[in-house]
DSSP file (Angstrom, degrees, kcal/mol; ACC not computed):
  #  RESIDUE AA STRUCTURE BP1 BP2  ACC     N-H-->O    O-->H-N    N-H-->O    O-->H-N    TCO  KAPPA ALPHA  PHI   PSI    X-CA   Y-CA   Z-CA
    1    1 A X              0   0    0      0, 0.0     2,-0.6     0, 0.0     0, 0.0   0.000 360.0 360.0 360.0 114.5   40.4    7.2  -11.5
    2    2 A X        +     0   0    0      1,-0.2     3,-0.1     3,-0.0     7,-0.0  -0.943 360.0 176.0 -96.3 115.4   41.9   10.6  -12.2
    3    3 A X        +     0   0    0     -2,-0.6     2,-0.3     1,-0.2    -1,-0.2   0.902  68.3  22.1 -65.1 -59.8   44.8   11.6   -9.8
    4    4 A X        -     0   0    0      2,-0.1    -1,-0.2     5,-0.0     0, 0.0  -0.807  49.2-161.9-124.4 153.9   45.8   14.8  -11.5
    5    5 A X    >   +     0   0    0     -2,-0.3     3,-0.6    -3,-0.1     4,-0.3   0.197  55.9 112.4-116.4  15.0   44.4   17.2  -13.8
    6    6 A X  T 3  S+     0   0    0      1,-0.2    69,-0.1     2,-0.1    -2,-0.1  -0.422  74.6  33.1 -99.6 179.1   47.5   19.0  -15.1
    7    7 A X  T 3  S-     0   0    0     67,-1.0    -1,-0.2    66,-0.1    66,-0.1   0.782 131.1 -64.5  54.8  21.1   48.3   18.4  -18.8
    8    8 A X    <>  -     0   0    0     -3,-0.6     4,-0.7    66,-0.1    -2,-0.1   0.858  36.4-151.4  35.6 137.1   44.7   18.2  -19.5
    9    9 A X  H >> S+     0   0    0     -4,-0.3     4,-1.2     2,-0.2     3,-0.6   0.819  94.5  68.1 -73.0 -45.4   42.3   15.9  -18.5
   10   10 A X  H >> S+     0   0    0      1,-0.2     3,-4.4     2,-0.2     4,-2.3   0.938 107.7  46.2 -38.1 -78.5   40.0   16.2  -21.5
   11   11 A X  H 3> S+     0   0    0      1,-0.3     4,-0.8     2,-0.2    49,-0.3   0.604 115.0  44.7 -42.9 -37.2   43.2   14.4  -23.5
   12   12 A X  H <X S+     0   0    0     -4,-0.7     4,-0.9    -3,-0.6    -1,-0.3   0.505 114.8  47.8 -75.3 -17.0   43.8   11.7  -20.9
   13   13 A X  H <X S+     0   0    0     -3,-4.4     4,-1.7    -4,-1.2    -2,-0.2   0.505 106.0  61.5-101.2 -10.8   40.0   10.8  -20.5
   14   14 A X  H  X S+     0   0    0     -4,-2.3     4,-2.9    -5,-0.3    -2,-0.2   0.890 108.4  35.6 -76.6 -44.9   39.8   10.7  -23.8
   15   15 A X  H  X S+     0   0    0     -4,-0.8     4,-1.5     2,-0.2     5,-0.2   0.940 115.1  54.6 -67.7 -45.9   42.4    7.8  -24.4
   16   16 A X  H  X S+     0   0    0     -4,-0.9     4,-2.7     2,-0.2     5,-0.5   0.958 108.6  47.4 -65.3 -51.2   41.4    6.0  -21.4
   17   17 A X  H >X S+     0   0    0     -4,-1.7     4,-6.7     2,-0.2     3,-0.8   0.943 118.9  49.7 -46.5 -69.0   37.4    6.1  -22.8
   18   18 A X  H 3X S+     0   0    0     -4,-2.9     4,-3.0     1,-0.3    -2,-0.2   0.658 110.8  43.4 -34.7 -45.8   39.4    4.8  -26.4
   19   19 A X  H 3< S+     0   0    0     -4,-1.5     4,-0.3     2,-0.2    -1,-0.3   0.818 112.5  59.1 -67.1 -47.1   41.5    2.0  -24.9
   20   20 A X  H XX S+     0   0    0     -4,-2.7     3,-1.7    -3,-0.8     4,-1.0   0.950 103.6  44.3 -12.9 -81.6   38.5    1.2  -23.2
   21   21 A X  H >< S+     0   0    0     -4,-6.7     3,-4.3    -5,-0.5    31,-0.3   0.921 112.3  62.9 -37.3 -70.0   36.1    0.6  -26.2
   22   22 A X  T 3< S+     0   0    0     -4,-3.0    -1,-0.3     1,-0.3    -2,-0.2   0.389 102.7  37.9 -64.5  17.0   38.7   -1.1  -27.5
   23   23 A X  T <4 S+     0   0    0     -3,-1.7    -1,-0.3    -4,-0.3    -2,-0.2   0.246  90.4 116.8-132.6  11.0   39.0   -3.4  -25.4
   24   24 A X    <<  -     0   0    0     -3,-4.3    28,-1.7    -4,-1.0     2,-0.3  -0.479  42.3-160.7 -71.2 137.8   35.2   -4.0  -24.8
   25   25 A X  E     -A   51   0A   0     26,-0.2     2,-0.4    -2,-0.2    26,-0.2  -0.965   9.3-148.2-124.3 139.0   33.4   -7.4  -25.7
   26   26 A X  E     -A   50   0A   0     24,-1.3    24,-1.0    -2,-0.3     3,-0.1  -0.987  27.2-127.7 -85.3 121.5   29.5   -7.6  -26.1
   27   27 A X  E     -A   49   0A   0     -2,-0.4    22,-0.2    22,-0.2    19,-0.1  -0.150  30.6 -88.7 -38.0 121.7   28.3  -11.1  -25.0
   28   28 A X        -     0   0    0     20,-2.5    15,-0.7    17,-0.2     2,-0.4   0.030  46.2-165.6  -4.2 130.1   25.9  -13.6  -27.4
   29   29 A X  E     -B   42   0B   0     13,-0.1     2,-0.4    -3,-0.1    13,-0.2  -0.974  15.0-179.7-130.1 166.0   23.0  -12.8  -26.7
   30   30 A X  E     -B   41   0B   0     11,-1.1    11,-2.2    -2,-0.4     2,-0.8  -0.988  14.8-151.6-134.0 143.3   19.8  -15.0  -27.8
   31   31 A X  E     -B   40   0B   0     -2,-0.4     9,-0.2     9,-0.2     2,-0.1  -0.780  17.3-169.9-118.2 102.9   16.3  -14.2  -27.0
   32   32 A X  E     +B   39   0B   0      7,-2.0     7,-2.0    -2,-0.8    -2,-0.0  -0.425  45.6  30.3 -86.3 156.0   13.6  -17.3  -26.6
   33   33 A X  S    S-     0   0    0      5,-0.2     2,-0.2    -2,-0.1     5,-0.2   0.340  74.4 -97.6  91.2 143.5   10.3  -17.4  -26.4
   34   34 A X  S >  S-     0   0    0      3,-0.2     3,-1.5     4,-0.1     2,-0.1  -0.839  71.7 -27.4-116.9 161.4    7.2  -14.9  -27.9
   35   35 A X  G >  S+     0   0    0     -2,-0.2     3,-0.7     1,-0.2     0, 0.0  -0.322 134.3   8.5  76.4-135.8    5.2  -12.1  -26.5
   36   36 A X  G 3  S+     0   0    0      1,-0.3    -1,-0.2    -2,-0.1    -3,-0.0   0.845 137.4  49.7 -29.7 -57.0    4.7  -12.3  -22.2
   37   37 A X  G <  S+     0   0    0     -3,-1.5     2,-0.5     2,-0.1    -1,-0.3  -0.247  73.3 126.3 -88.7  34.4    7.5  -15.4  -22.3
   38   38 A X    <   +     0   0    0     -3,-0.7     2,-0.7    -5,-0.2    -5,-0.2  -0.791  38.7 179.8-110.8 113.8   10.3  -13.9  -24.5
   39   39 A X  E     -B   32   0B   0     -7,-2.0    -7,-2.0    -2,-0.5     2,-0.4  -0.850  21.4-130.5-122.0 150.4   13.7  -14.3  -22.3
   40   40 A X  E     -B   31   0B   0     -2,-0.7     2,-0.6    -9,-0.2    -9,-0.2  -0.674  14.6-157.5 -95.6 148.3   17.2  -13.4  -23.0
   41   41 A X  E     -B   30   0B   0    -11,-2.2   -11,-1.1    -2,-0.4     2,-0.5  -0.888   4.6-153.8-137.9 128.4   19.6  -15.5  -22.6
   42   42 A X  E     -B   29   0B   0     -2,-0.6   -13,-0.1   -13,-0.2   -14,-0.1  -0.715  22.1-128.3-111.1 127.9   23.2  -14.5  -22.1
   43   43 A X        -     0   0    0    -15,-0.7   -16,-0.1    -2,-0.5    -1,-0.0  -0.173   8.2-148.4 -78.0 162.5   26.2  -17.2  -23.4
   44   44 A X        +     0   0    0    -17,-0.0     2,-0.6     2,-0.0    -1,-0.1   0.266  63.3 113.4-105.9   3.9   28.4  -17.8  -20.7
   45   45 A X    >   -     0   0    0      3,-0.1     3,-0.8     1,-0.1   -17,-0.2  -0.658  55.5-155.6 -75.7 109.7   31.3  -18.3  -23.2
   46   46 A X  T 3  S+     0   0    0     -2,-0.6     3,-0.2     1,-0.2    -1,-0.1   0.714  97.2  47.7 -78.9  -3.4   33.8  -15.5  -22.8
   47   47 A X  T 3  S+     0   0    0      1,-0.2    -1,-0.2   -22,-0.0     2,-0.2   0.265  89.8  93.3-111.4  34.2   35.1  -16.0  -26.5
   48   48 A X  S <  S+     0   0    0     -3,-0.8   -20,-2.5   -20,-0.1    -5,-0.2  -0.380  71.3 113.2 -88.6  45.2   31.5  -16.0  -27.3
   49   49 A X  E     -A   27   0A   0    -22,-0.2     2,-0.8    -2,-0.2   -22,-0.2  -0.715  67.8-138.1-127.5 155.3   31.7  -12.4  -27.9
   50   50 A X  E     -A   26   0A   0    -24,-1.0   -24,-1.3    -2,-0.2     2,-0.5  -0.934  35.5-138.3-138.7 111.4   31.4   -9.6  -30.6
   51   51 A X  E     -A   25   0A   0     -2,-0.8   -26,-0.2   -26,-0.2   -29,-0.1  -0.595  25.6-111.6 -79.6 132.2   34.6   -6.9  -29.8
   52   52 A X        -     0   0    0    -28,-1.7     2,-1.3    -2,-0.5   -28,-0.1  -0.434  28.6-122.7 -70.6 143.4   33.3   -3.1  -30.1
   53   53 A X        +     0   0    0      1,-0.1     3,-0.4   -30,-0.1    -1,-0.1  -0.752  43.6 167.4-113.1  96.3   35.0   -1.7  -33.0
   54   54 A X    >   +     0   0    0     -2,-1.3     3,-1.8     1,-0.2    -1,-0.1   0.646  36.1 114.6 -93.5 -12.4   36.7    1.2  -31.4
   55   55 A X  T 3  S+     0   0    0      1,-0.3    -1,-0.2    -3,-0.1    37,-0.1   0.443  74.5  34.6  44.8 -86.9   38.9    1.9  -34.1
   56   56 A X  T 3  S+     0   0    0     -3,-0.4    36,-0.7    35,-0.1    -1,-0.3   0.553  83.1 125.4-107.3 -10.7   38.0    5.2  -35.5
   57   57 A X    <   -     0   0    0     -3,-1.8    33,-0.1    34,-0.2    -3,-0.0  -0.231  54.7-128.6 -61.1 121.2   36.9    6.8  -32.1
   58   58 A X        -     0   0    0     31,-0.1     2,-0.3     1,-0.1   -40,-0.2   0.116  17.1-151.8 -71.1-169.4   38.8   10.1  -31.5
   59   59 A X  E     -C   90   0C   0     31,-0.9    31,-2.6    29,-0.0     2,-0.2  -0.977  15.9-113.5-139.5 158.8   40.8   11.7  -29.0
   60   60 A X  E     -C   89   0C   0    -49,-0.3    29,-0.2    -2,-0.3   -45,-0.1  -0.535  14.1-167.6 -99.7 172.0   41.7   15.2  -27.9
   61   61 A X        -     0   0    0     27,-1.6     2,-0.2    -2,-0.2    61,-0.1  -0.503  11.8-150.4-142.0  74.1   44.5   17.1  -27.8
   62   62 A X        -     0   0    0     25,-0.1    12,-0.7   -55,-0.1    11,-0.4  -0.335  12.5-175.3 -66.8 110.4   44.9   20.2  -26.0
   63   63 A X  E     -D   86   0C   0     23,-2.5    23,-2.5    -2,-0.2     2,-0.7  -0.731   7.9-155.0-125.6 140.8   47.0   22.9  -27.0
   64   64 A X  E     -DE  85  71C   0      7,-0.8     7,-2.2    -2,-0.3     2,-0.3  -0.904  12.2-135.0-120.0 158.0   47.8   26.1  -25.2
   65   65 A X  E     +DE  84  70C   0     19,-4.3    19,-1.1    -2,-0.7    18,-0.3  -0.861  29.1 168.1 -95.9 141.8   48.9   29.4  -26.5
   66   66 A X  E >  S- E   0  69C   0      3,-0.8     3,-0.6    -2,-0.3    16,-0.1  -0.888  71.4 -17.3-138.2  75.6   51.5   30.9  -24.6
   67   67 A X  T 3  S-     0   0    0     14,-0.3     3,-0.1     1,-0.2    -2,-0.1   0.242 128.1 -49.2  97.8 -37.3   53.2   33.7  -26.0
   68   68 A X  T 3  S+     0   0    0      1,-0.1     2,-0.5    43,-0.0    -1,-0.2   0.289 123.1  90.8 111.1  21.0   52.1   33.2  -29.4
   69   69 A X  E <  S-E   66   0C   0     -3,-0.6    -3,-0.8    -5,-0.1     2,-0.3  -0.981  73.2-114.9-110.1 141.4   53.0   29.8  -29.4
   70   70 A X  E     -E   65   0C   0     -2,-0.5     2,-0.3    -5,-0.2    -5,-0.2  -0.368  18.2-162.2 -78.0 132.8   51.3   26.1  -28.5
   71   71 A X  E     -E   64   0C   0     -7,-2.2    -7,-0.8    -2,-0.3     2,-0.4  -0.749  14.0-138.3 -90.8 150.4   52.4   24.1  -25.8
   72   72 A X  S    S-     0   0    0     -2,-0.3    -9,-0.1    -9,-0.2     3,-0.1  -0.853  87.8  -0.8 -99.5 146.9   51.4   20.4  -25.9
   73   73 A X  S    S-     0   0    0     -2,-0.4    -1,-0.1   -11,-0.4   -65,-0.1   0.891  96.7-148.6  31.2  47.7   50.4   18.8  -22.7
   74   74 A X        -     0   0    0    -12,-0.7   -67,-1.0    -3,-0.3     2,-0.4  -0.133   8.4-126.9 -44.6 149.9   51.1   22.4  -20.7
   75   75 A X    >   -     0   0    0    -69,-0.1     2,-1.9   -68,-0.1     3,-0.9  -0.556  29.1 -93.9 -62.5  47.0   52.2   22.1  -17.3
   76   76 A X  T 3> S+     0   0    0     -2,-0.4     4,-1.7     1,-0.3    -2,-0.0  -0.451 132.6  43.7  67.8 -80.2   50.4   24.0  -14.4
   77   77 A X  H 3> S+     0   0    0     -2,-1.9     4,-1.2     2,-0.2    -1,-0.3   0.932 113.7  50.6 -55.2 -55.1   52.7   26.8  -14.6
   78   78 A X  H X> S+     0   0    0     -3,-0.9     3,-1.8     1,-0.2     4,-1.6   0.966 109.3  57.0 -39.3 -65.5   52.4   26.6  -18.6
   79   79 A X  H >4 S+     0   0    0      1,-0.2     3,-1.1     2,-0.2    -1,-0.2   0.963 102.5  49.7 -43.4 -60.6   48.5   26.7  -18.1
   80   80 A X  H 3< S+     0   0    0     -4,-1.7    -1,-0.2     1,-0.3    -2,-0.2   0.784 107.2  50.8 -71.9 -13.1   48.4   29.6  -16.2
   81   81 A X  H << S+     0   0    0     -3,-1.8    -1,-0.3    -4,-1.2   -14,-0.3   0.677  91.1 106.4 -90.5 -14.4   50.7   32.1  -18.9
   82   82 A X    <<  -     0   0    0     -4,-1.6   -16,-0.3    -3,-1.1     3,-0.1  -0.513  63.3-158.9 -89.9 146.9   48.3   30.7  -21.7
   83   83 A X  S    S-     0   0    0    -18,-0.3    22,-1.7     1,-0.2    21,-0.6   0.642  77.5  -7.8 -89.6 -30.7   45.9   33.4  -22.7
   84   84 A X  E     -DF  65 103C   0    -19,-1.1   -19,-4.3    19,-0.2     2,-0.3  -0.995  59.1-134.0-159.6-171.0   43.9   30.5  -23.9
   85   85 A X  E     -DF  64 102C   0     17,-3.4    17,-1.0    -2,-0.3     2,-0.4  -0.818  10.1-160.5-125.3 167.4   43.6   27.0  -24.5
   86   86 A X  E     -DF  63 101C   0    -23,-2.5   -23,-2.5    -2,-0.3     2,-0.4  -0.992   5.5-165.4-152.6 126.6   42.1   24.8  -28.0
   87   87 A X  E     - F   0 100C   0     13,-3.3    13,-3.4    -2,-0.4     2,-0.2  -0.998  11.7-166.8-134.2 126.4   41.1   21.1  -27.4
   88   88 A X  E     - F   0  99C   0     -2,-0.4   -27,-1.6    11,-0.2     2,-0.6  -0.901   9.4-148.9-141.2 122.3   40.7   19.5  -31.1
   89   89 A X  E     -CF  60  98C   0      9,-0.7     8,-7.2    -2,-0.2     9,-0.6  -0.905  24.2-173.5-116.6 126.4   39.1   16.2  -31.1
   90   90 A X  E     -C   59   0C   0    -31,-2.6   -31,-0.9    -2,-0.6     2,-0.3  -0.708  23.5-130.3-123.7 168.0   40.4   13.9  -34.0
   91   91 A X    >   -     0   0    0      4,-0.5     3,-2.2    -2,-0.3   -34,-0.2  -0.729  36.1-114.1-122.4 161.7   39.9   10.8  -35.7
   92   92 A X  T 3  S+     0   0    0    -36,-0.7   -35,-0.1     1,-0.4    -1,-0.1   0.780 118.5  69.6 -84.5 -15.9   42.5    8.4  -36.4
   93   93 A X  T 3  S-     0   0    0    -37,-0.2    -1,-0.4     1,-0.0   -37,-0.0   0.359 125.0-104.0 -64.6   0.8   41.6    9.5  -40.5
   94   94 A X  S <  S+     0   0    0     -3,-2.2    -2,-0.1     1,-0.1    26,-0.1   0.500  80.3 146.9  82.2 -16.1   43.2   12.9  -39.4
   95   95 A X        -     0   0    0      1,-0.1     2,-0.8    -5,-0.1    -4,-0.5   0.252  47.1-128.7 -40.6 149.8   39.6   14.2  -39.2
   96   96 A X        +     0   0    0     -6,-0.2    -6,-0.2     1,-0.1    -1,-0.1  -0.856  23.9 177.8-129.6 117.0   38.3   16.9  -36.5
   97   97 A X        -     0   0    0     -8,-7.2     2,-0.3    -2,-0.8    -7,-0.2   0.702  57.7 -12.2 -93.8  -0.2   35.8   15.9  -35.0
   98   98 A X  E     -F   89   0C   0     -9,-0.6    -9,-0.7     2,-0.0     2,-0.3  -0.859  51.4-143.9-160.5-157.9   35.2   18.8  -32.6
   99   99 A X  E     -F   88   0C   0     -2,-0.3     2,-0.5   -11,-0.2   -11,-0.2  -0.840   6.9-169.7-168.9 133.1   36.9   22.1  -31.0
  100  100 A X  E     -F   87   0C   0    -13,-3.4   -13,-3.3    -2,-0.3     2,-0.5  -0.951   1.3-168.6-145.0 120.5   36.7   23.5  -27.9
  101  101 A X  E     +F   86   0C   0     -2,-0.5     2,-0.3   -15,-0.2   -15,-0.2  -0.776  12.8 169.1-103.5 104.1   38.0   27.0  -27.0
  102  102 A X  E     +F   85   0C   0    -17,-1.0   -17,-3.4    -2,-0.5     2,-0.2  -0.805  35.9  58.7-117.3 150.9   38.2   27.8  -23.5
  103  103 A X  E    S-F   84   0C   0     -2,-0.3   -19,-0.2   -19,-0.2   -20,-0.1  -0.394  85.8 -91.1 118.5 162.4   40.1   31.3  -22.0
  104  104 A X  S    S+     0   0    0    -21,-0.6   -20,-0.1    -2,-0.2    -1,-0.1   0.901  97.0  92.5 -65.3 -58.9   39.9   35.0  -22.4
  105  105 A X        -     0   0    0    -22,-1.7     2,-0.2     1,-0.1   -20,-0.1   0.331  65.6-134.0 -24.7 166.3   42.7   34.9  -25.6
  106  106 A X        -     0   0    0    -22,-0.1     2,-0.2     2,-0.0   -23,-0.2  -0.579   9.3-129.8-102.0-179.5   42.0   34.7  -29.2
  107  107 A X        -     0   0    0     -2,-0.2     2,-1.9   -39,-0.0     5,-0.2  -0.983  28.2-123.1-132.9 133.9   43.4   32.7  -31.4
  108  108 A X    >   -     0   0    0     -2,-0.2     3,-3.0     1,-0.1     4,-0.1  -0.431  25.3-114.3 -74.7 107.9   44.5   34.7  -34.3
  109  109 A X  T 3> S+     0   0    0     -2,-1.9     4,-0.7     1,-0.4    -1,-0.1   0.512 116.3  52.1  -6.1 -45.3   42.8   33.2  -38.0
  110  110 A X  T 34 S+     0   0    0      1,-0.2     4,-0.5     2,-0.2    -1,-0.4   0.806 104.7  52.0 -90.8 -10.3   46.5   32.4  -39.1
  111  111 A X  T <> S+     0   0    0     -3,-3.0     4,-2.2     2,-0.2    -2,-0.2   0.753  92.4  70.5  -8.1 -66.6   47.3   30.6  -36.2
  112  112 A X  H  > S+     0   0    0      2,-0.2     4,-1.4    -5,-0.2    -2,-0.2   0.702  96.2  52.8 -57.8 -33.6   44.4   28.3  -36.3
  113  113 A X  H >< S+     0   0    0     -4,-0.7     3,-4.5     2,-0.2     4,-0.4   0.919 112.1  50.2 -64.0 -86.2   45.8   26.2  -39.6
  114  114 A X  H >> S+     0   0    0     -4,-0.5     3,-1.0     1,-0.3     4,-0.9   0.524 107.8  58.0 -51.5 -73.4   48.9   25.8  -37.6
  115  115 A X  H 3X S+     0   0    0     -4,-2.2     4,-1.6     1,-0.3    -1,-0.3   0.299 107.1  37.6  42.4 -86.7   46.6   24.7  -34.9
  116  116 A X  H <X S+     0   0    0     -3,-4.5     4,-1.5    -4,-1.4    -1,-0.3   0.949 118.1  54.0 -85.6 -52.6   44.9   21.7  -36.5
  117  117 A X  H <> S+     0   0    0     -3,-1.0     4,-3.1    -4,-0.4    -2,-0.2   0.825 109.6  45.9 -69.1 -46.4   48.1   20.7  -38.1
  118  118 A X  H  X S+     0   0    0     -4,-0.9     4,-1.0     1,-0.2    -1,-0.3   0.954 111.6  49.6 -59.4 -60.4   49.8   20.8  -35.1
  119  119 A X  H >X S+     0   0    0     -4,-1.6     4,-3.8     2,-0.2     3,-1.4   0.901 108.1  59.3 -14.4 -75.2   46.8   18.8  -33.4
  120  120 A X  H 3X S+     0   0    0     -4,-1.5     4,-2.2     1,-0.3     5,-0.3   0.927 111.3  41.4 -16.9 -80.9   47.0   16.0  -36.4
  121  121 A X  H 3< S+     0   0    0     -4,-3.1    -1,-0.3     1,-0.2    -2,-0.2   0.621 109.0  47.7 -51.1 -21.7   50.3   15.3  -35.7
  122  122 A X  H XX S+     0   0    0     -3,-1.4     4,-2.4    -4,-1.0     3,-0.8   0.830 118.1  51.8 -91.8 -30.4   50.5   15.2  -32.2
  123  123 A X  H 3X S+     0   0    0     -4,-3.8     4,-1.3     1,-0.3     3,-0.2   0.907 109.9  52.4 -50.3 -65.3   46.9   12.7  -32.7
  124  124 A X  H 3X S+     0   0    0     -4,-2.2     4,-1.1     1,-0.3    -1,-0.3   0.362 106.5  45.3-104.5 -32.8   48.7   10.8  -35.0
  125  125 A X  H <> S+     0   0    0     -3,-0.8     4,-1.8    -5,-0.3    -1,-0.3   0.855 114.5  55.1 -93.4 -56.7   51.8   10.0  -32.8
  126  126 A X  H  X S+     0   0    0     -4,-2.4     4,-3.3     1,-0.2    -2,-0.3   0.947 104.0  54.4 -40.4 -70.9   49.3    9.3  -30.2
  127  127 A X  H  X S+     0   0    0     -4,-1.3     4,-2.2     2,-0.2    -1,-0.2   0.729 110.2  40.6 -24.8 -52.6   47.5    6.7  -32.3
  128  128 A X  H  X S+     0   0    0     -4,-1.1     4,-0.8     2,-0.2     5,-0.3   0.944 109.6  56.8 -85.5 -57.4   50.2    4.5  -33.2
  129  129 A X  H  X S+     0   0    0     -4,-1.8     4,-1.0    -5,-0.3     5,-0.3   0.799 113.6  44.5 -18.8 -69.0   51.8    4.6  -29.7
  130  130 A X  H >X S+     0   0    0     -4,-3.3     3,-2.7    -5,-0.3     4,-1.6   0.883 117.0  48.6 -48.2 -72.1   48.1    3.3  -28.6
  131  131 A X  H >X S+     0   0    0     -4,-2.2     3,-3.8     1,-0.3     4,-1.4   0.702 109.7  50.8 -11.1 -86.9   48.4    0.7  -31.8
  132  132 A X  H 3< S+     0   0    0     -4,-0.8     4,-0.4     1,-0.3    -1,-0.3   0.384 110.8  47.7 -50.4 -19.7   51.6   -0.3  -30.8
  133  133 A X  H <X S+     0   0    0     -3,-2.7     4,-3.8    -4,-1.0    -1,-0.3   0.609 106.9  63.8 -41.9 -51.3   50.4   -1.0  -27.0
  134  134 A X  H <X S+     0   0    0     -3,-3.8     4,-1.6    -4,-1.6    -2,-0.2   0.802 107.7  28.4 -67.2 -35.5   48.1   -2.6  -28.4
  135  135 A X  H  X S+     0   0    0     -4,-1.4     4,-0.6     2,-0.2    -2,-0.2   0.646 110.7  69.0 -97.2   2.0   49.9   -5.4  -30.2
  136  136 A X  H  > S+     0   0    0     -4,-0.4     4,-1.4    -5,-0.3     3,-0.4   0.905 107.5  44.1 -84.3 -51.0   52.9   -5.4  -27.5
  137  137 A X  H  < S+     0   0    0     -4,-3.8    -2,-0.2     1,-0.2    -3,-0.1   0.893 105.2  52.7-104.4   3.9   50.1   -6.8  -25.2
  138  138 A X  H  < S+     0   0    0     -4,-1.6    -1,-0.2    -5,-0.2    -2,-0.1   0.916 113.5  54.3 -46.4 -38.7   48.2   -9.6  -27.4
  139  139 A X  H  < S+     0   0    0     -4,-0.6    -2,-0.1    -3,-0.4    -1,-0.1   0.895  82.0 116.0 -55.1 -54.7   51.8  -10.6  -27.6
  140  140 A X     <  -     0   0    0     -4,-1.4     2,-0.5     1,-0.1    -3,-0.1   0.508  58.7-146.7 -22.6 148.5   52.1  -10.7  -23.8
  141  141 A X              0   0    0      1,-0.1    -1,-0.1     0, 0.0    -2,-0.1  -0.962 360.0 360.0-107.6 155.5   52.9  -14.5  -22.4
  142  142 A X              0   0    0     -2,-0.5    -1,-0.1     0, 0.0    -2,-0.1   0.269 360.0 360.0-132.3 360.0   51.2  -14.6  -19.3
C-alpha cells in the first residue's frame, strides 16, 4: 500500500520489494509418484523452509537536481524546481545496477561521478539501517 508518492516512490518500493525478499521462506517441497501420478507435496512445517537469499538485491535512490545541486528524497516543492531527476539502482557491493533519467534537464558529464558517489553513499547508509532492523527484530521477545 502506497499512501504518498512524494520523495520518490521508485526508492520506497524498492526497499519494501527488499525487506520483502528478505523475509520470504520457500516451503519443502517433495514430489511422489511418476509420469500421470506425480504429486507435490507441500511440508506443513513452517521451519521446514529454505529463506530467499535477498541479500544482494538493490535499491534505488533518487536524486534531483535543483539548482545545480542533488537533493535526496526531494520534497514536492523540491520536485518541481528540479530540472531533472536520476534514480541509480545499487547493490549492497556499491554496484549500479541501473539508471534512470527522467525530466527535460541534463545532467552535466562532471556532475554524473558526483552523482553515483553520492547515490553509493546514500545506498550504503540505507543498507545498514535495513541490516540493523533487521537484527533489532530477530532480537524482538514477543
Amino acid at each position: 500500500l502506497v499512501l504518498e508518492w512524494s520523495g520518490g516512490v521508485l526508492d520506497c518500493l524498492s526497499i519494501a520489494v527488499k525487506a520483502g525478499l528478505g523475509n520470504t521462506k520457500i516451503p519443502k517441497l517433495q514430489v511422489t509418484g511418476e509420469g500421470e501420478e506425480m504429486e507435490v507435496e507441500v511440508s506443513d512445517n513452517p521451519y521446514d523452509a529454505t529463506p530467499v537469499d535477498a541479500s544482494n538485491a538493490p535499491i534505488i535512490v533518487t536524486l534531483s537536481l535543483v539548482g545545480g545541486h542533488f537533493v535526496v528524497d526531494a520534497s514536492h516543492e523540491e520536485e518541481s524546481c528540479a530540472t531533472c531527476q536520476l534514480s541509480v539502482a545499487m547493490d549492497t557491493k556499491g554496484r549500479t545496477c541501473g539508471i534512470l533519467k527522467e525530466g527535460t534537464g541534463s545532467i552535466p558529464g562532471s556532475q554524473y561521478q558526483k552523482a553515483l558517489m553520492l547515490t553509493s553513499d546514500v545506498a550504503k547508509s540505507v543498507f545498514n539501517r535495513m541490516e540493523q532492523n533487521i537484527v533489532d527484530s530477530d532480537n524482538m521477545i514477543l
